[in-house]
N, CA, C and O of each residue as an XYZ file, in Angstrom:
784
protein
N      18.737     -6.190     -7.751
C      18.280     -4.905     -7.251
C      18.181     -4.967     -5.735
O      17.536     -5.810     -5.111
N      19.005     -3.824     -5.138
C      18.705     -3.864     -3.522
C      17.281     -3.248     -3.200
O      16.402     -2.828     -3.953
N      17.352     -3.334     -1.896
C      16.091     -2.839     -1.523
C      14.491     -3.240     -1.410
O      13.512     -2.501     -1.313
N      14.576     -4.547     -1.455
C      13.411     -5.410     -1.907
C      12.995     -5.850     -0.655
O      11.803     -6.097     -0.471
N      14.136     -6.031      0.572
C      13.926     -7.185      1.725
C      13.913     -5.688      2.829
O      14.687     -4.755      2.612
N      12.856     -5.674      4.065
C      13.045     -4.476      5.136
C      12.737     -5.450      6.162
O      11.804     -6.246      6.053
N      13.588     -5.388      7.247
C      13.481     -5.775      8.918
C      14.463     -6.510      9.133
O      15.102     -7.084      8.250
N      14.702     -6.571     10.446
C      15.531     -7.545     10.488
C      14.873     -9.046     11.936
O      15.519    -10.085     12.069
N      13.993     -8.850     12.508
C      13.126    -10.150     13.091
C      12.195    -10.373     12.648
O      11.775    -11.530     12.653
N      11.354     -9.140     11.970
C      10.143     -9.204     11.349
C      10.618     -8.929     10.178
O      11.304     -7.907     10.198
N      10.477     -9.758      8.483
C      11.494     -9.416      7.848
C      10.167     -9.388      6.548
O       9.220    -10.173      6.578
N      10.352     -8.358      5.498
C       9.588     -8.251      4.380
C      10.569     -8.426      3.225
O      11.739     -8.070      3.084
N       9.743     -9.068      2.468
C      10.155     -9.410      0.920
C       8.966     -8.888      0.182
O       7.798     -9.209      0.405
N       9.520     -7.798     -0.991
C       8.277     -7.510     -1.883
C       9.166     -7.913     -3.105
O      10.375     -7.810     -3.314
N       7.839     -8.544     -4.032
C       7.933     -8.551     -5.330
C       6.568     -8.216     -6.155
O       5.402     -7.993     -5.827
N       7.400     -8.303     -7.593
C       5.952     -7.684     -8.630
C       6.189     -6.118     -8.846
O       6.784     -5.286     -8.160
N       5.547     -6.036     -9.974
C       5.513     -4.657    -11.236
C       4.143     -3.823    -11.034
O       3.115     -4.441    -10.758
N       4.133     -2.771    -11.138
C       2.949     -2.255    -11.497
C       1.714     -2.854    -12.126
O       0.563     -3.142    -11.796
N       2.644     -2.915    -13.389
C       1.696     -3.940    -14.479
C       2.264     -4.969    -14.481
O       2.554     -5.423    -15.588
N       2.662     -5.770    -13.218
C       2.871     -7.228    -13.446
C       1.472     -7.757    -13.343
O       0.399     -7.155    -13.287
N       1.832     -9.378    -13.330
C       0.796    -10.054    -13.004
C      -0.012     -9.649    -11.374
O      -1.181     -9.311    -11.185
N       0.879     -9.798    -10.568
C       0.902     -9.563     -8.851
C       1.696     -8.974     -8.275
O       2.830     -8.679     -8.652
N       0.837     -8.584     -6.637
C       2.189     -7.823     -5.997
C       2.308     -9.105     -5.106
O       1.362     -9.813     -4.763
N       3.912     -9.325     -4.719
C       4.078    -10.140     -3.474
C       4.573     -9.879     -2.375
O       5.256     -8.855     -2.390
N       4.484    -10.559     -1.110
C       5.043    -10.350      0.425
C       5.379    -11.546      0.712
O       4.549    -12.451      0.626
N       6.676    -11.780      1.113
C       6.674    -12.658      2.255
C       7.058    -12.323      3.069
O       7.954    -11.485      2.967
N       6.659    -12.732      4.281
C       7.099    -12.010      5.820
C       7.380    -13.148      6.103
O       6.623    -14.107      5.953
N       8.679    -13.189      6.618
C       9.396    -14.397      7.592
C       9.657    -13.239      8.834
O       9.653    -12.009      8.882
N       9.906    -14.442      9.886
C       9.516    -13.725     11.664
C       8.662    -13.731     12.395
O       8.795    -13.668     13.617
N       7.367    -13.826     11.646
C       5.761    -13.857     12.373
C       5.702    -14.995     13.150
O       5.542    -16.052     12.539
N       5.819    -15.043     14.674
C       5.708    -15.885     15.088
C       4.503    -16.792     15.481
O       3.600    -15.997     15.219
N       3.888    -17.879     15.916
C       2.971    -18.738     15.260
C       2.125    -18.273     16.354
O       2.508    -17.660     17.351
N       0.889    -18.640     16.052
C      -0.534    -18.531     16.948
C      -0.922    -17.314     17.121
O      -1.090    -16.908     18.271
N      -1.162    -16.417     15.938
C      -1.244    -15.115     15.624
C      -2.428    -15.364     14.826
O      -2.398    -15.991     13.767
N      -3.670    -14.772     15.446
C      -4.671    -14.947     14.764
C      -4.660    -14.115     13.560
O      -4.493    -12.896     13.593
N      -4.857    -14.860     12.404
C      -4.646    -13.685     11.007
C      -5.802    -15.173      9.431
O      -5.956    -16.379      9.235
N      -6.237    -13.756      8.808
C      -7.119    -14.353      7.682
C      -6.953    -13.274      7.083
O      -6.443    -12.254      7.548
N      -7.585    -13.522      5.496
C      -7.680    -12.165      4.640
C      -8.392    -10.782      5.586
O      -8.150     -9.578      5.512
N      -9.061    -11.321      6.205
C     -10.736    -10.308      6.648
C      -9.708     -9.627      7.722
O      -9.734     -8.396      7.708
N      -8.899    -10.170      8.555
C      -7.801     -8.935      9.365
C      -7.066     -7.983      7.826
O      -7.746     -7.061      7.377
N      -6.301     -8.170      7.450
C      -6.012     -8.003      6.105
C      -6.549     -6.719      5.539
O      -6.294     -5.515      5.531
N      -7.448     -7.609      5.057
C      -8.134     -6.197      3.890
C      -8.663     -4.873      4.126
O      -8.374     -3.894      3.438
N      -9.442     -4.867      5.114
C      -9.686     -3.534      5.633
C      -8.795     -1.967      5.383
O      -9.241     -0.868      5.053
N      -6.824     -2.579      5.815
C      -6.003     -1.699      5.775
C      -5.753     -1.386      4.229
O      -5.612     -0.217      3.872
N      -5.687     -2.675      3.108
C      -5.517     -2.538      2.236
C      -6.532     -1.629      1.092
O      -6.175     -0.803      0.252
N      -8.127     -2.210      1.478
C      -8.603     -1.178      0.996
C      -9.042      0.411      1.132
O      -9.908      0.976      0.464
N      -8.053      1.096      2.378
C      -7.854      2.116      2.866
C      -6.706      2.619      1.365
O      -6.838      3.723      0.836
N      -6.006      1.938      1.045
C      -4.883      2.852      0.150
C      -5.127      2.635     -0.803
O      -4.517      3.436     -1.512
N      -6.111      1.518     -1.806
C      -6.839      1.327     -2.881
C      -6.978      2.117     -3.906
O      -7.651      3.132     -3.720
N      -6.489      1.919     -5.029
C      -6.414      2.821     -5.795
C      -7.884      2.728     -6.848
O      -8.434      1.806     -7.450
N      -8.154      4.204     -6.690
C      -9.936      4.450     -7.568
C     -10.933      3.821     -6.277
O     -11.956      3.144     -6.375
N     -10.230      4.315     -5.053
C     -11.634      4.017     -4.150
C     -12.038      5.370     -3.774
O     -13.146      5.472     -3.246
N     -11.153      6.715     -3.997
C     -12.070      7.785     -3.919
C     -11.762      8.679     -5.165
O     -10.942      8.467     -6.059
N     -12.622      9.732     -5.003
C     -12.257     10.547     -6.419
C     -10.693     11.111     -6.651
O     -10.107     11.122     -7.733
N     -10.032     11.693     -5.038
C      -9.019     12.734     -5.591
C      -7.581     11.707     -5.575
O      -6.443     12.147     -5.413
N      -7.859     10.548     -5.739
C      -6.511      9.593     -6.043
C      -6.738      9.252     -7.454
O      -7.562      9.761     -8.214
N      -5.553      7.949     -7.793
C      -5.320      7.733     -9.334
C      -6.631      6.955     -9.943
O      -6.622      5.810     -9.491
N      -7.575      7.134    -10.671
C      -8.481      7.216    -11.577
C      -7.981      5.532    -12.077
O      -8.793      5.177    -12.931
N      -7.423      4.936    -11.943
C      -7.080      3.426    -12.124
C      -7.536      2.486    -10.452
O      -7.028      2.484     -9.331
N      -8.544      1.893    -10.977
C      -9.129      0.882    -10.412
C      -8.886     -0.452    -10.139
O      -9.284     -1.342    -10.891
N      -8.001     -0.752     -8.692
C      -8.065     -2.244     -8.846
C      -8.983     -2.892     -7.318
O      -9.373     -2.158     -6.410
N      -9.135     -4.147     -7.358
C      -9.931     -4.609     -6.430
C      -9.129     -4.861     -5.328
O      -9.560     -5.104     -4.201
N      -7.797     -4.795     -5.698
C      -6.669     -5.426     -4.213
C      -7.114     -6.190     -3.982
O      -7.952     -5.433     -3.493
N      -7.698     -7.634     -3.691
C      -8.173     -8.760     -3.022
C      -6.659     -9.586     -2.244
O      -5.606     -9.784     -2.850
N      -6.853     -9.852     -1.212
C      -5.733    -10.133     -0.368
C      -6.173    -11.514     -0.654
O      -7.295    -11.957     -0.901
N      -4.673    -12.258     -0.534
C      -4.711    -13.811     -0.693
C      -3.510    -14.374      0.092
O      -2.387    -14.548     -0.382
N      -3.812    -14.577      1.083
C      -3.087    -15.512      2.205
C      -2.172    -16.809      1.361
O      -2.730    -17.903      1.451
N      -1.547    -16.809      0.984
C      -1.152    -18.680      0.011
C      -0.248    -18.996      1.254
O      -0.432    -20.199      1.441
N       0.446    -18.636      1.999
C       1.015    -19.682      3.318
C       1.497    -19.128      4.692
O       1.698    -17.944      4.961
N       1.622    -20.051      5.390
C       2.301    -19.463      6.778
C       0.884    -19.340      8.003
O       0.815    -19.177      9.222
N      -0.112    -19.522      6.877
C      -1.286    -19.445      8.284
C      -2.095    -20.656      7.748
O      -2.334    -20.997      6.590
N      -2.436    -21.192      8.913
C      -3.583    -22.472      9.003
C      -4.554    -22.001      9.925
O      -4.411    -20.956     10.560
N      -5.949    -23.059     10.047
C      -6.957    -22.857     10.271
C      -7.069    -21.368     11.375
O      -7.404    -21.353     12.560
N      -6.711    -20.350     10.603
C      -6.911    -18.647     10.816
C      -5.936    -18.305     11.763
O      -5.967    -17.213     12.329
N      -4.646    -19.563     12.095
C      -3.707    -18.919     12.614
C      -2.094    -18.937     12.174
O      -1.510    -19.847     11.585
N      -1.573    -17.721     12.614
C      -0.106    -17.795     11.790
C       0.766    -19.292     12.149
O       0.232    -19.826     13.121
N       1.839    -20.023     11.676
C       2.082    -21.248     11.824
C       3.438    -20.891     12.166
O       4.012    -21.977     12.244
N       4.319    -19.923     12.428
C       5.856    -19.430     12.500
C       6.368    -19.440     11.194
O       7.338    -18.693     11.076
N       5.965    -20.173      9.943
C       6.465    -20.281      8.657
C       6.179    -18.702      7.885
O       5.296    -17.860      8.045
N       7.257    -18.766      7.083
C       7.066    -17.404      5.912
C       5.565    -17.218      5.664
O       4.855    -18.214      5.517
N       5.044    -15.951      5.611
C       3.354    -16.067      4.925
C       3.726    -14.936      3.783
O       4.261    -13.839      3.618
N       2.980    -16.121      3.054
C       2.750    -15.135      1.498
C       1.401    -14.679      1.466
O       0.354    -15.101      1.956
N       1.815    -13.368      0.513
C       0.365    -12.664      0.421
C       0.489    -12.462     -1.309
O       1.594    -12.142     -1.746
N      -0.375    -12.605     -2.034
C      -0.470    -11.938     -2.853
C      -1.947    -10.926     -3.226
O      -3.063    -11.090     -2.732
N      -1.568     -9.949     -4.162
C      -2.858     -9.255     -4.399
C      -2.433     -8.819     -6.247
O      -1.539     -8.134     -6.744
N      -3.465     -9.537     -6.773
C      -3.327     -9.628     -7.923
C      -3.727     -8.138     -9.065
O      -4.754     -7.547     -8.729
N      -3.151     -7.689    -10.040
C      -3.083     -6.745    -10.771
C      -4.225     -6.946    -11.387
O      -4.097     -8.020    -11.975
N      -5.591     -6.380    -11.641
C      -6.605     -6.862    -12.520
C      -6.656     -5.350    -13.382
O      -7.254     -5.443    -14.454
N      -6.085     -3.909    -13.040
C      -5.925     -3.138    -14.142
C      -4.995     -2.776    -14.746
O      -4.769     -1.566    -14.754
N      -4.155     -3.640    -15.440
C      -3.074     -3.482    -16.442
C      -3.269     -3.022    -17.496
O      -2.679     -3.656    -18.371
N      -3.922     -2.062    -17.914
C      -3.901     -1.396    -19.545
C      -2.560     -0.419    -19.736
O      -2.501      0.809    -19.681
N      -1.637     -1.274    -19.949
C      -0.385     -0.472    -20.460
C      -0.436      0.353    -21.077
O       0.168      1.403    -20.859
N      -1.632      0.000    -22.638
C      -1.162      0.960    -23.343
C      -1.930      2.342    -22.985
O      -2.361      3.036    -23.906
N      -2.096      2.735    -21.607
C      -2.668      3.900    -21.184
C      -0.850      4.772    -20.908
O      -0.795      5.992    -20.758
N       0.279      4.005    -20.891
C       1.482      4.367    -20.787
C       2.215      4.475    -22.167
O       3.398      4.813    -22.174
N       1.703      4.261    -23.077
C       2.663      3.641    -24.749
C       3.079      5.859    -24.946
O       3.932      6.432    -25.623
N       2.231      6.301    -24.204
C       2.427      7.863    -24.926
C       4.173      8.100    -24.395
O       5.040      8.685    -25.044
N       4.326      7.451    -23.039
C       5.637      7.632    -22.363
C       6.753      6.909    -22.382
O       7.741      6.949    -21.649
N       6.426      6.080    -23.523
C       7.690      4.880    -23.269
C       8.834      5.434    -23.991
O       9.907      4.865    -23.791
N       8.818      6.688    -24.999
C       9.945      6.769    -24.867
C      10.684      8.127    -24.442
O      11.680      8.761    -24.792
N       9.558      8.237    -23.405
C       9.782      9.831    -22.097
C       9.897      9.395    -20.993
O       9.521      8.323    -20.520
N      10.641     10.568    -20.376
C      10.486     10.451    -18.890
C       9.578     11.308    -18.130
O       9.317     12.455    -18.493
N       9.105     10.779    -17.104
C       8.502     11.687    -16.089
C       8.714     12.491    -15.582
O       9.154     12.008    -14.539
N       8.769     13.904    -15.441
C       9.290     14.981    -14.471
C       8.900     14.292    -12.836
O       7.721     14.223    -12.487
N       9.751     13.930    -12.149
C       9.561     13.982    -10.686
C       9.260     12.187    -10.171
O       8.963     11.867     -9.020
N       9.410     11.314    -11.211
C       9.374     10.168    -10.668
C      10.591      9.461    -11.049
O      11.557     10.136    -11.406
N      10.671      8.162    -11.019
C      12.021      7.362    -10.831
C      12.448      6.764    -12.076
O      13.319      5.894    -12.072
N      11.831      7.217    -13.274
C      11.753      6.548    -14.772
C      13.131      6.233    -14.728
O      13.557      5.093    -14.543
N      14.044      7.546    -14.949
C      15.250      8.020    -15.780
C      15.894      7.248    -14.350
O      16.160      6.047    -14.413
N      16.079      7.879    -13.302
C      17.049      7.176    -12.218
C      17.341      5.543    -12.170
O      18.381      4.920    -11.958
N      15.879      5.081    -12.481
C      15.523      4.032    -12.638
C      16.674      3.003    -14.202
O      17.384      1.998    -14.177
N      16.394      3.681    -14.967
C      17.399      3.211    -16.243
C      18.875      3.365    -16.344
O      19.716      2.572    -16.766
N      19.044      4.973    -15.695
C      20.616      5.040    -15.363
C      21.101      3.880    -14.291
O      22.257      3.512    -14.493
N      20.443      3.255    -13.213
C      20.947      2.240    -12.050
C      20.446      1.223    -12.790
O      21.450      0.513    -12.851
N      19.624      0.658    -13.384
C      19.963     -1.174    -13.623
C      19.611     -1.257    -15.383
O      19.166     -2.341    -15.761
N      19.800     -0.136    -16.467
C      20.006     -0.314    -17.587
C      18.521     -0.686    -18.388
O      18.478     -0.995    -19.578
N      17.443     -0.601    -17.583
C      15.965     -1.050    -18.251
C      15.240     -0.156    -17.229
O      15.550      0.321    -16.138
N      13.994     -0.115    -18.129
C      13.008      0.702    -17.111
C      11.365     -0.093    -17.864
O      11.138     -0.412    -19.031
N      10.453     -0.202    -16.589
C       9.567     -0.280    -17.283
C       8.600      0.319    -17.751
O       7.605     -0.347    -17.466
N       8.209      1.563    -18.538
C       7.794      2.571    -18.326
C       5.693      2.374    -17.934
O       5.013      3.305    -17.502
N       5.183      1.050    -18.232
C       4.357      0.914    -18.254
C       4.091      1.315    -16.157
O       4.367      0.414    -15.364
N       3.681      2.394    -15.747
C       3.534      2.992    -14.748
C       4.373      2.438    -13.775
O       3.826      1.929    -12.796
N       5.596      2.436    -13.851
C       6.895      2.622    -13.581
C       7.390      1.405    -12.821
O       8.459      1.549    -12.227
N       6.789      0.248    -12.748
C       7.494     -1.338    -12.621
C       7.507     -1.298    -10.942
O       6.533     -1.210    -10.195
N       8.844     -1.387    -10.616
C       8.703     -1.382     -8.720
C       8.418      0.198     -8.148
O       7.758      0.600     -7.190
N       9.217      0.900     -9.172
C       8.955      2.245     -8.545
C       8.220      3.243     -9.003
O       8.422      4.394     -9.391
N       6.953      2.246     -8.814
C       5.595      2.776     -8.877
C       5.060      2.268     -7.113
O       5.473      1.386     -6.359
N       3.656      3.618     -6.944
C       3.761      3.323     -5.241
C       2.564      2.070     -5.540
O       2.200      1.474     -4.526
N       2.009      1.689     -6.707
C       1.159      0.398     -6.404
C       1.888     -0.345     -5.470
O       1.316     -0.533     -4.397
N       3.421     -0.989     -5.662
C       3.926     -1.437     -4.970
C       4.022     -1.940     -3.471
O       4.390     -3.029     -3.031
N       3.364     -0.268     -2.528
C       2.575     -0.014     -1.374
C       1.495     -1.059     -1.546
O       0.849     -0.027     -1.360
N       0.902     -1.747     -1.660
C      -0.398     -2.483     -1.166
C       0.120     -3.485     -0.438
O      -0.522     -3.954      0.501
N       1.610     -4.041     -0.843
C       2.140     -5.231     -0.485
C       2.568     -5.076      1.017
O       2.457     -5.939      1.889
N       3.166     -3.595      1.174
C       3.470     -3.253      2.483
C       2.694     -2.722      3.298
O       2.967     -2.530      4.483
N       1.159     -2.295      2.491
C       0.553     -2.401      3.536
C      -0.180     -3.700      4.359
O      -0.617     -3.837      5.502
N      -0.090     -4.491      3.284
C      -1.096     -5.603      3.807
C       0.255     -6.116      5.122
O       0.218     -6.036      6.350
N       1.065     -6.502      4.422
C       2.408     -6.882      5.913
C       2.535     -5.548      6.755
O       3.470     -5.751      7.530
N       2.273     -4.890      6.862
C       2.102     -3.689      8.223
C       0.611     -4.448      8.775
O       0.645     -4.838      9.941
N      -0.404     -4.624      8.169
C      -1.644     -5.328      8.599
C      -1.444     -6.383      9.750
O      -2.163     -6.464     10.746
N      -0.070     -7.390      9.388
C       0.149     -8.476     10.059
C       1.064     -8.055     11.160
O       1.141     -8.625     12.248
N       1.945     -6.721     10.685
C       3.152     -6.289     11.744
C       1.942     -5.762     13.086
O       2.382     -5.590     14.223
N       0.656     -5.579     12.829
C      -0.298     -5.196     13.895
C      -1.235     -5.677     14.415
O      -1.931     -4.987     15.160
N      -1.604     -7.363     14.105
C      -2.067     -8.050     14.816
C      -0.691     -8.935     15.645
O      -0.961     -9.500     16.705
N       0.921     -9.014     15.035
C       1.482     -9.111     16.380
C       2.061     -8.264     17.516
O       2.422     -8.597     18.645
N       2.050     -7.274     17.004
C       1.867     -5.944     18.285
C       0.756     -5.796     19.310
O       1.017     -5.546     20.487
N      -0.326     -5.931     18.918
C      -1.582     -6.069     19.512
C      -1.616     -7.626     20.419
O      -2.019     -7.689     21.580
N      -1.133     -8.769     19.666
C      -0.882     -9.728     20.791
C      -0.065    -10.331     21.301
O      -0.297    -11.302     22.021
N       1.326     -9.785     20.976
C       2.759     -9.833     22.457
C       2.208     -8.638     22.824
O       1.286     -8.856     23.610
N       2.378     -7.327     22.581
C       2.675     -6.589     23.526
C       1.541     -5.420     23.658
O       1.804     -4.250     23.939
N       0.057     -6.009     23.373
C      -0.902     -5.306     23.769
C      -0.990     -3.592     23.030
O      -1.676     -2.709     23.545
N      -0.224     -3.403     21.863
C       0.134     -2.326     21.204
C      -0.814     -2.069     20.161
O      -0.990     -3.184     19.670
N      -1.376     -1.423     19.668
C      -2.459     -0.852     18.702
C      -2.026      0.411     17.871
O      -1.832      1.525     18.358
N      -1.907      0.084     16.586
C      -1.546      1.163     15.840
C      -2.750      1.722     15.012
O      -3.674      1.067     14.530
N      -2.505      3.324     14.938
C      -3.609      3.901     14.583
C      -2.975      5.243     13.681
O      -1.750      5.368     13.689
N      -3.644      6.049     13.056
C      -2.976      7.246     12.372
C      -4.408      7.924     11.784
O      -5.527      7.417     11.697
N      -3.909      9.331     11.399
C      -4.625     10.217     10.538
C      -4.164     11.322      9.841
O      -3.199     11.792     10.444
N      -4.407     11.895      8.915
C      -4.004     12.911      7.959
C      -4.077     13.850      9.050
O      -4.758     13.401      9.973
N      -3.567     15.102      9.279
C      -3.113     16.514      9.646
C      -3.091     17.476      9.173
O      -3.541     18.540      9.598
N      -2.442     17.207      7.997
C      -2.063     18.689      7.327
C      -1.995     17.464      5.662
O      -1.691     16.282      5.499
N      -2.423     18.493      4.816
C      -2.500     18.923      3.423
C      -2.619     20.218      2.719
O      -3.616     20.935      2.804
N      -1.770     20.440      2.157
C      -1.066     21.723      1.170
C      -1.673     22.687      2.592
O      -2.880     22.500      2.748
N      -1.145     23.516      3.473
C      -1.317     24.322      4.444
C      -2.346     24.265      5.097
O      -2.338     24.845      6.183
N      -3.200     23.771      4.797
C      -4.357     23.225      5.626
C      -4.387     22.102      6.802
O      -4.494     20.897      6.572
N      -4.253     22.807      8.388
C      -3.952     21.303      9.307
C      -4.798     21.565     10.441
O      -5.039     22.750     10.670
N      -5.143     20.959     10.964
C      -5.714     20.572     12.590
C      -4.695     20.247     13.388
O      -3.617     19.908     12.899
N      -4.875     20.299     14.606
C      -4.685     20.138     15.470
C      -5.603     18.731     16.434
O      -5.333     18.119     17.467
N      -6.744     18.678     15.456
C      -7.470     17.397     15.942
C      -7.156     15.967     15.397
O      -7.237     15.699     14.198
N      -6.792     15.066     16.356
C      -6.385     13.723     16.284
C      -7.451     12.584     16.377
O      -7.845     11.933     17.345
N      -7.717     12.564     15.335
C      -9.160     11.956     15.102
C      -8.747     10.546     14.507
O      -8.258     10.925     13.443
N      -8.639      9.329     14.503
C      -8.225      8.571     13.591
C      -9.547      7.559     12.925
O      -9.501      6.832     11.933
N     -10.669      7.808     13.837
C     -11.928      7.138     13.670
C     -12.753      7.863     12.435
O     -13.376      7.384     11.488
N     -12.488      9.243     12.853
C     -12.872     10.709     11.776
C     -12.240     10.237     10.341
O     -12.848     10.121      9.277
N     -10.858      9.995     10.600
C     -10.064      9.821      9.203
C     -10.678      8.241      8.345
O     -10.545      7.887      7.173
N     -11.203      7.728      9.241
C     -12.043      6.727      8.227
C     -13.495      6.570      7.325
O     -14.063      5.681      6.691
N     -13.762      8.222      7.729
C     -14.991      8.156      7.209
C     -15.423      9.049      6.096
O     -16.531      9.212      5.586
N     -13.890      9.754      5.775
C     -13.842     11.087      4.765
C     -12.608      9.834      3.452
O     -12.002      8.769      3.576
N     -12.813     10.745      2.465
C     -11.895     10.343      1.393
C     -10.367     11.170      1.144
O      -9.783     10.933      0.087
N      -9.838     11.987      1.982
C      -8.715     12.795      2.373
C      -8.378     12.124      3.851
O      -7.581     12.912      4.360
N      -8.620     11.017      4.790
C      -8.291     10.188      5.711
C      -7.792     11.425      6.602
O      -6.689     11.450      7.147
N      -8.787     12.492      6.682
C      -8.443     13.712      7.458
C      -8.930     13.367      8.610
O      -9.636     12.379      8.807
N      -8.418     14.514      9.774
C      -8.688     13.758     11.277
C      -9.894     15.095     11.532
O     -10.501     15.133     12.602
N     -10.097     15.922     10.683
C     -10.876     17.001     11.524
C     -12.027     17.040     10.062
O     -11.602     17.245      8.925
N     -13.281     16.839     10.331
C     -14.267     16.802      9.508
C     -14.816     18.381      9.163
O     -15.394     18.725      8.132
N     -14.405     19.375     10.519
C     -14.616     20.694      9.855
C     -14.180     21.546      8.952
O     -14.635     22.657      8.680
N     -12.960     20.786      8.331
C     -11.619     20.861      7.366
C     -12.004     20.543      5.970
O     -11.512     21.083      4.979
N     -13.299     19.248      5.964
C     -13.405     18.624      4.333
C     -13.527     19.709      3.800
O     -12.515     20.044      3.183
N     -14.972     20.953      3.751
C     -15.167     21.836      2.640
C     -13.777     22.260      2.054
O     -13.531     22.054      0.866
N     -13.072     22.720      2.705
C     -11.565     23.536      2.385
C     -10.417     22.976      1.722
O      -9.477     23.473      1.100
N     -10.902     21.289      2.161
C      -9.671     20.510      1.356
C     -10.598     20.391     -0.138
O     -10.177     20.487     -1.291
N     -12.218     20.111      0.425
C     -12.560     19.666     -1.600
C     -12.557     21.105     -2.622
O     -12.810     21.185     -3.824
N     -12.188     22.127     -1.690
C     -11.854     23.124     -2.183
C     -10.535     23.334     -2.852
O     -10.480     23.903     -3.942
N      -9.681     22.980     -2.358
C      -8.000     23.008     -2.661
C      -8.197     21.902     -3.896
O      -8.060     22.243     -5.071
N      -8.498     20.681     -3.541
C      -8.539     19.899     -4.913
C      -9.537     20.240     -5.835
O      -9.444     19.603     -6.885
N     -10.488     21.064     -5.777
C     -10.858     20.967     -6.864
C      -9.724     22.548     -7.665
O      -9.786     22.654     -8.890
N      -9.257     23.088     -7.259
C      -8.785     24.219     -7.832
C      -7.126     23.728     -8.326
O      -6.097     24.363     -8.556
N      -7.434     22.499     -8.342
C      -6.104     21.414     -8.465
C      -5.971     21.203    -10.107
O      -5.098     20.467    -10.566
């Protein structure tokens, strides 16, 4: 299957299923003496966490970031670093109603027509659990931005279903559960979702 490996100096490898055991990363490119531990890490990861607020997927996992190589005593070493973050809510058979349906609007069917299997248990790679892996390696793509080239990456929500600001808040977006940048906006968004 293509599509697994992204970069080309800073280079990502993801592996792992929805309902696999784990998701994996290796990042080869990180060059050495890059201060990095889980605790840089996790923060970003438990920003996209799934069942850390109400209006995301109702499936709960802990994401726990696990460094297994490429960094020693809390610094990167130039070697590949693996990350894993292990699957602790796999109840498939919350999927057995769909295994032998497809999804309107996700990658089930595309998925079986290109490599002849699908996994329907919440959809194998192309499911966005997948995302935790890339976020935690975006985590690391920004402690070496921050120390070659003094660069700091930051973001916030804008707009949802016609609802947007104009305010660029990214400190704001960490303290709401819609990672919105304008706090005078929540009533209107828990309004839109709840009429969801």
């Amino acid at each position: 299957m293509a599509g697994n490996t992204f970069g080309e100096y800073f280079r990502l490898t993801t592996s792992g299923e929805s309902h696999g055991r784990a998701l994996l990363a290796i990042i080869d490119g990180c060059p050495p003496l890059i201060e990095l531990d889980e605790s840089v890490i996790q923060p970003d990861v438990d920003r996209r966490r799934p069942g850390s607020t109400r209006y995301g997927t109702p499936r709960n996992e802990a994401d726990k970031v696990q460094i297994l190589s490429g960094v020693f005593e809390g610094k990167t070493t130039g070697t590949p670093i693996a990350i894993m973050i292990e699957n602790t809510s796999q109840r498939s058979v919350d999927y057995s109603q769909i295994m032998n349906s497809f999804r309107p609007g996700h990658a089930d069917y595309t998925y079986l027509m290109k490599y002849g299997i699908r996994d329907y248990r919440g959809g194998g790679r192309a499911s966005a659990r997948e995302t935790a892996v890339r976020v935690a390696a975006g985590a690391v793509a920004k402690q070496v931005l921050k120390k070659l080239f003094n660069v700091t990456v930051d973001g916030c929500v804008t707009a949802i279903g016609g609802i947007s600001t104009d305010v660029y808040d990214p400190k704001e977006s960490l303290a709401n559960d819609f990672h919105f940048a304008d706090a005078s906006k929540l009533p209107e968004l828990k309004a839109l979702f709840a009429d969801l």
